[in-house]
N, C-alpha and C positions, 0 to 999 in steps of 0.2 A: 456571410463572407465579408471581413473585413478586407476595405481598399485602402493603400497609402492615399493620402493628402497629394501627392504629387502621379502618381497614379488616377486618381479621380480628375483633378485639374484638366490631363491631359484628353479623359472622355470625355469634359464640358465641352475640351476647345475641338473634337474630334463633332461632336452633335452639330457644334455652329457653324461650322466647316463645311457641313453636310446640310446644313440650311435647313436644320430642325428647328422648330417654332415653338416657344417659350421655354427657351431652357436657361433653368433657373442659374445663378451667379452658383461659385463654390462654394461662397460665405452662408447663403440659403438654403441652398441643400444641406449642407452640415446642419443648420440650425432647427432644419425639416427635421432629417435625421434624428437630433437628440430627443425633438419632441416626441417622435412619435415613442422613440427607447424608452419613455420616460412613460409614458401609458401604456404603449404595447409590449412593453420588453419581460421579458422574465428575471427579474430581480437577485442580485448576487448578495447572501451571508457571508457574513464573514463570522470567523469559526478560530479558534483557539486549539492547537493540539497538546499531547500531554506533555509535548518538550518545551509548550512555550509559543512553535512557530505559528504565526498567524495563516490563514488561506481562503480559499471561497466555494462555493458552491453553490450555484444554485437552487433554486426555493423547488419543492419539488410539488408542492399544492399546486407551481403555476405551470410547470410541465406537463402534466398529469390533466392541468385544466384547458390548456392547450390542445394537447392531444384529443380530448373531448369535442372541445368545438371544432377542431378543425374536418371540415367536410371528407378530404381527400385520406385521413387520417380514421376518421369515426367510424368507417363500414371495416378498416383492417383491426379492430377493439375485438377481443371474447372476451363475454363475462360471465358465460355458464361450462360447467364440466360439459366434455363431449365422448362420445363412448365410438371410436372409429369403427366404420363396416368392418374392416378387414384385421379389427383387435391390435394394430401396429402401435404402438406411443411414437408419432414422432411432433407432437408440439405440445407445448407445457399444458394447455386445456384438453390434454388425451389422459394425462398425469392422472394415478388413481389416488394420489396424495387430495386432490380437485371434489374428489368421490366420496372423500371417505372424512373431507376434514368437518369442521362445527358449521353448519349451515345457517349459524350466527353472523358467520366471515364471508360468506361469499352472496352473492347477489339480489336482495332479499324479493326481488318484483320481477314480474314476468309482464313485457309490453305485447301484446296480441295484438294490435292495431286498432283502427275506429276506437280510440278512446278505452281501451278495455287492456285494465290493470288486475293481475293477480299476484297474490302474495304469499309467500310460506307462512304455514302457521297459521293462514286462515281460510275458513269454510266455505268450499268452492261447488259449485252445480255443473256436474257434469251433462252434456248433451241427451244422453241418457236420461234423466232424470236422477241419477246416484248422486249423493254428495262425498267428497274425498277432502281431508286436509293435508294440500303437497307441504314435505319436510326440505327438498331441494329442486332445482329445476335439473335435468340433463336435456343436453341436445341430440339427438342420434340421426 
């Protein structure tokens, strides 16, 4: 959420008004501000189009990475096909496109928790005593 400079001012002088305790000048908070932009910010390209016109976009490694860490973020992620009870597709990981693509591309490890990684493509022991080698994961 970008604030005006004179929008902001007017929160500083509304906090001290309010007899809030250590609230930093406007000059310092900006200057908080850029720092943190500067470490935690998601980085803008700038990009060339084929008229000529220059523009931006953001870096998408840091969105993506983002997304990742963020806690409130990281439990709404799929990253296995899912086969719905009731056979409906209504979200891209119900997609038979998900099912059916190189299991190259899509998520090579399965986390079972307590430390216990499984992997496509290699030689796994089933509970049973069977060995199977899984080609993809599905969630059902």
């Amino acid at each position: 959420l970008r604030i005006s400079d004179s929008l902001m001012k007017m929160f500083i002088w509304a906090m001290r008004e309010c007899g809030a305790k250590d609230v930093p000048s406007f000059y310092a908070l900006r200057k908080s501000q850029r720092g943190l932009n500067s470490t935690q910010g998601i980085p803008n390209i700038e990009c060339k189009s084929a008229q000529g016109k220059i523009f931006y976009v953001n870096d998408p490694q840091m969105i993506i990475a983002n997304d990742w860490t963020n806690p409130n973020v990281r439990p709404l992620l799929h990253f296995y096909p899912e086969i719905p009870e009731d056979g409906i597709v209504c979200e891209v990981w119900h997609a038979e496109k998900w099912r059916t693509m190189d299991p190259e591309l899509l998520s090579p490890m399965y986390d079972a928790g307590s430390g216990k990684h499984f992997y496509v493509f290699e030689l796994l022991k089933l509970r049973d005593g069977s060995f199977v080698i899984p080609v993809r994961w599905i969630v059902k």
